[in-house]
N, C-alpha and C positions, 0 to 999 in steps of 0.2 A: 448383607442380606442373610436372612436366617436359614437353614433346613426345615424345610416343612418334612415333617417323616408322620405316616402312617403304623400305626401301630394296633396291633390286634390280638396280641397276649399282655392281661391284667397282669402278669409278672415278670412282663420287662422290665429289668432293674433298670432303664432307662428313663423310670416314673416314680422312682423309688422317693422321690422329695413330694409325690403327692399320695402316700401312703397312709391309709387309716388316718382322715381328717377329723373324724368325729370321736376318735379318741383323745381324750380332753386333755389327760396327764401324762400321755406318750408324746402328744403333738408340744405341749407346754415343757418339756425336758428337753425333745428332740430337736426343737426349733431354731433355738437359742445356744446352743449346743454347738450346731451346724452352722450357724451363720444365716441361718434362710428366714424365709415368710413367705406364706401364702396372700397373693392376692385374688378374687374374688368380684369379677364382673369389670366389661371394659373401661369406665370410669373409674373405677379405683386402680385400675391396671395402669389407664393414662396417668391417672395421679401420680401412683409410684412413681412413674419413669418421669415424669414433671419433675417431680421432686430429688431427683437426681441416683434412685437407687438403679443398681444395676443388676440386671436379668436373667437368672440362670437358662430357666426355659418355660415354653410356655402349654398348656394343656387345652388342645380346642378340639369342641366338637366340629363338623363339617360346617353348620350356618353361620358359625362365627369365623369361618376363615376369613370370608370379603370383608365382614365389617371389620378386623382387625388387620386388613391386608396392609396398611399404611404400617405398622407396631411392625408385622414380620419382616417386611421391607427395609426396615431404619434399623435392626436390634441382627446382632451377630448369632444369639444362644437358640438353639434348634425349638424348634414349635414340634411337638406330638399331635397329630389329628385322629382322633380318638371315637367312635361310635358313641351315644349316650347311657349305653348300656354297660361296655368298659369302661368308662368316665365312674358312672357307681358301684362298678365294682373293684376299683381301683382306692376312689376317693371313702368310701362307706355313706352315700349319699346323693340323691339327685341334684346334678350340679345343672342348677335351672338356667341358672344365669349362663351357663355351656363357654363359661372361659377363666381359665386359671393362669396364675403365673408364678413362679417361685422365682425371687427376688433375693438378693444379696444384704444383708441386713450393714448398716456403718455403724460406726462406734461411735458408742456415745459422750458424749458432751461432761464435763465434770457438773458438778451444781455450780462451785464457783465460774465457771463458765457464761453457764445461762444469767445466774443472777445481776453480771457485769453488766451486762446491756438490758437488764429489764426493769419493769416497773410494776408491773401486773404478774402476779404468779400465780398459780395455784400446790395447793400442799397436798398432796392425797395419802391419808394414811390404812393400809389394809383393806382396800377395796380391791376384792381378788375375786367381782364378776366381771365377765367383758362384755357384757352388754354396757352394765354401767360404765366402764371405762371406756367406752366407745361413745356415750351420748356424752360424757363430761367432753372428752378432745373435742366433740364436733360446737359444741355450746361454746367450750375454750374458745376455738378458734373465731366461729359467728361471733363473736361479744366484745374480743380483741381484750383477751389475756396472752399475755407474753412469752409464758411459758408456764412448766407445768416440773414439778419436782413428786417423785415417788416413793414412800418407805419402802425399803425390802423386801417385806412382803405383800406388796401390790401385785396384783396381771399384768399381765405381759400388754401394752398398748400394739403389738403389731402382732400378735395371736389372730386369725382369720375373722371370729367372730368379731374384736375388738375392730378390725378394720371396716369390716362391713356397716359395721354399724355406725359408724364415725361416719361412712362415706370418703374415707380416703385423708379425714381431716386431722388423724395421727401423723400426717407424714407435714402439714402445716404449722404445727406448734412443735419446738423443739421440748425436748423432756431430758431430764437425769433423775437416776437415784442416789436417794442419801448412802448413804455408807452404815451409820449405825444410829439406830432411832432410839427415843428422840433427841438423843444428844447430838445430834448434828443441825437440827432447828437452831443450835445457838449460831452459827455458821449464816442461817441465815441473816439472822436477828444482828450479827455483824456487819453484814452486807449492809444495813440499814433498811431492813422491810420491817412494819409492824405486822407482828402476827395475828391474825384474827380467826378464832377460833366455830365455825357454824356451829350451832348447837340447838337444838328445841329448849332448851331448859331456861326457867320461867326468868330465872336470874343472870341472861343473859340481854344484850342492849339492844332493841332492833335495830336492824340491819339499817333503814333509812337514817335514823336519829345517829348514826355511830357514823355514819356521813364518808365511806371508804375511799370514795372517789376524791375527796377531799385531800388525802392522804398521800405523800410524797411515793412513799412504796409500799407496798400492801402484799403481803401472803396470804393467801386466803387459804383454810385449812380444812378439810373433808374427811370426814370416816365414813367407813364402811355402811352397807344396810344395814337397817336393825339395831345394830351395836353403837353405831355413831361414832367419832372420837372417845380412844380410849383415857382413863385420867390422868396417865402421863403429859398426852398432847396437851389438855384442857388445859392443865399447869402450866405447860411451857410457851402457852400462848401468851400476849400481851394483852387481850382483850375477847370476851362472848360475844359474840353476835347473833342473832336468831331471824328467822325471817315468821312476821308479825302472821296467824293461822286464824281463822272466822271458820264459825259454823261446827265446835265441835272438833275439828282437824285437828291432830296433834304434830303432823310433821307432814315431810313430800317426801317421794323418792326422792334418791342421792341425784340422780341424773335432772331430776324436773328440780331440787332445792339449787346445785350447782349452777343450772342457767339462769334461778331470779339474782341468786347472790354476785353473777359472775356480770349481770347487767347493772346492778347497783354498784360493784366495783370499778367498774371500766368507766360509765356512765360521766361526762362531763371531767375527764381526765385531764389537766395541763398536756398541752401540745410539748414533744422538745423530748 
């Protein structure tokens, strides 16, 4: 059972893992660093600990003590009960949702790992918003992609905003990062996945006609907003694909292109 402790100075270093949230590139250093993540509203909090991460401690205001009475019950790491007023001035933000948790982050998985037992991937290359990296996991996961492989410089999938926005659905698909881009795309392409490249570009095959689902094992490969796959990736893919656009449209966001492609991939997959 956990310690419920009360807390009423914002500089208890006893809070110090929920320190300046809204600091983007402090929290993005410090996180990963430390080992920790922020989780963000009781459903994502259940998730985690569903998903087997373990709990540092937990940040509640007073109304969320009962709803979360069952979590402080079951989990050893002290709960702080906190005013919502110290909550924002601890976190740098109205924590609406009035329940936080810092979580013990696990190590991750190799690529070769993931790709052993998969069939459906995704590739993401330099997508370093977390919003987008948040609705791709959660689309990932709704669509039943396998896993999900990240270049180097991607966002952090367990960054708070990335969770939030997922709904908890980063802790449902396993991920690794490549090691050195995009020379380690061959790695996959060994593994036996073909790579397929999204792309808007005219000269690429649409996505239905290219028939992914068809496909024994499929990478499917994403760039960032705006910029798309840089021309390294485009090369080292084995085939364009584009998703077909009406009315003028020239593209989708990455998060709304990622779920039509990611249903066309998955879509009518051999069982096994």
């Amino acid at each position: 059972m956990a310690d419920l402790i009360t807390v009423d100075d914002p500089d208890d270093p006893r809070l110090s893992d929920y320190t300046g949230l809204t600091d983007v590139e402090l929290r993005r250093k410090r996180e990963p660093a430390e080992g920790l993540f922020i989780a963000e509203g009781e459903k994502v909090i259940r998730r985690a600990r569903h998903a087997g991460y373990e709990m540092r401690s937990m940040l509640l205001s007073a109304k969320w003590i009962d709803v979360m009475r069952d979590v402080i019950d079951e989990v050893p790491a002290p709960v702080y009960a906190v005013s919502p007023e110290l909550a924002e001035q601890v976190t740098g933000y109205h924590v609406h949702r009035g329940a936080l948790a810092s979580m013990q982050r696990k190590p991750l998985p190799t690529a070769g790992e993931l790709l052993a037992g998969a069939r459906r991937v995704v590739v993401m290359e330099a997508v370093n918003d977390h919003t987008n990296i948040g609705a791709i996991f959660r689309s990932a996961a709704a669509l039943g992609m396998d896993a999900v492989l990240l270049s180097p410089d991607c966002a952090d999938p367990l960054y708070r905003r990335s969770v939030k926005v997922s709904m908890g659905a980063v802790f449902s698909v396993p991920y690794a990062r490549l090691g050195i881009w995009p020379r380690d795309l061959e790695a996959v392409r060994e593994a036996g996945f073909t790579l397929l490249a999204l792309t808007p570009d005219e000269k690429a095959a649409a996505i239905d006609e290219a028939a992914p689902h068809r496909l024994e094992r499929v990478a499917l490969m994403l760039g960032a907003e705006g910029e798309g796959l840089s021309r390294q990736a485009l090369v080292a893919a084995d085939e364009w694909v584009r998703i077909p656009m009406a009315h003028g449209v020239d593209s989708l966001n990455v998060g709304a292109a990622a779920a039509v492609a990611f249903y066309a991939v998955a879509t009518g997959r051999p069982e096994g």
